[in-house]
C-alpha positions in Angstrom: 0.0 0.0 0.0 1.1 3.4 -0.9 2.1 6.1 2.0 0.4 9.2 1.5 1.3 12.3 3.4 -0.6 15.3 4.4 1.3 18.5 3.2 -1.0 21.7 3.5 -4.1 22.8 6.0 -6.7 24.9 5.4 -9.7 25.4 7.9 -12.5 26.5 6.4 -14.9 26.9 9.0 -17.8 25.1 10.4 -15.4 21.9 11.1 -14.5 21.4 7.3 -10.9 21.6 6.1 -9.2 21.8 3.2 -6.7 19.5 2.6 -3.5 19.2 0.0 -1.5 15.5 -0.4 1.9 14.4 -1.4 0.4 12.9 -4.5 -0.6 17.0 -5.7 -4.9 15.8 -4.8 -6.5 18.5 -2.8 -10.4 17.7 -1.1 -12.4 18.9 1.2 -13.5 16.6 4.2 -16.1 18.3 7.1 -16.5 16.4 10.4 -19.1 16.3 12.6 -18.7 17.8 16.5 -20.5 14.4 17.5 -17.7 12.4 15.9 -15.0 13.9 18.6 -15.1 12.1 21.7 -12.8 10.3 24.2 -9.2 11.9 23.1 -10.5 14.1 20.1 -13.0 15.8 22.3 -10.9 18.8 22.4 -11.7 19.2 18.5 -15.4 20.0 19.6 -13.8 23.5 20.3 -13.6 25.5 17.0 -11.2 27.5 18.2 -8.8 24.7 18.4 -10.0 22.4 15.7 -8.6 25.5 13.0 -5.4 24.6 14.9 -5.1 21.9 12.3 -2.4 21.0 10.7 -0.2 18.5 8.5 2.2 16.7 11.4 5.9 17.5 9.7 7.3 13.7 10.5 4.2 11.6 10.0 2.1 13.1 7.1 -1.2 13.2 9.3 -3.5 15.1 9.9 -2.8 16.4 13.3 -3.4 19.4 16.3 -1.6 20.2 19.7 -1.5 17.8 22.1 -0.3 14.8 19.9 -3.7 14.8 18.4 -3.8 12.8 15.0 -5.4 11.6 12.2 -4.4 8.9 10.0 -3.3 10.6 6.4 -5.5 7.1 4.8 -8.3 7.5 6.0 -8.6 11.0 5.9 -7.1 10.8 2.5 -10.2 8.2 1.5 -12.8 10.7 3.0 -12.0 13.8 1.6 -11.1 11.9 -1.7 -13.9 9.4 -1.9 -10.6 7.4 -3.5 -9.1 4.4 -1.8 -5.4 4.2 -1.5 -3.7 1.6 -3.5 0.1 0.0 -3.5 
């Protein structure tokens, strides 16, 4: 399976961001407050969910606090592509 990396962060408001890959795709992907609970409760603040951005070392999608995402599956969902080796 192919590694893909986050590279850019955009918040766009209203829990949607705009995301750029290693692979030159953009897409959009929005979450849900509801989703965020246990450890990504702190995303339910908007304040700190436009914190976003791509972790340097890891290519995820991450925020303070050793928050993350995993670059795949956010890939897939703002995408709608699967990753494939």
């Amino acid at each position: 399976m192919r590694l893909v990396r986050i590279v850019k962060v955009k918040p766009l408001g209203d829990y949607r961001l705009l995301l750029g890959f290693d692979d030159g795709t953009e897409g959009e992907v929005a979450f849900s407050p509801g989703e965020f609970t246990g450890v990504l409760e702190p995303l339910r603040d908007p304040a700190f969910f436009a914190q976003a951005h791509p972790d340097p070392e890891f290519g995820s999608l991450a925020w303070p606090g050793e928050i993350e995402l995993d670059p795949l599956v956010v890939y897939e969902r703002a995408t709608g592509r699967k990753v494939v080796g």
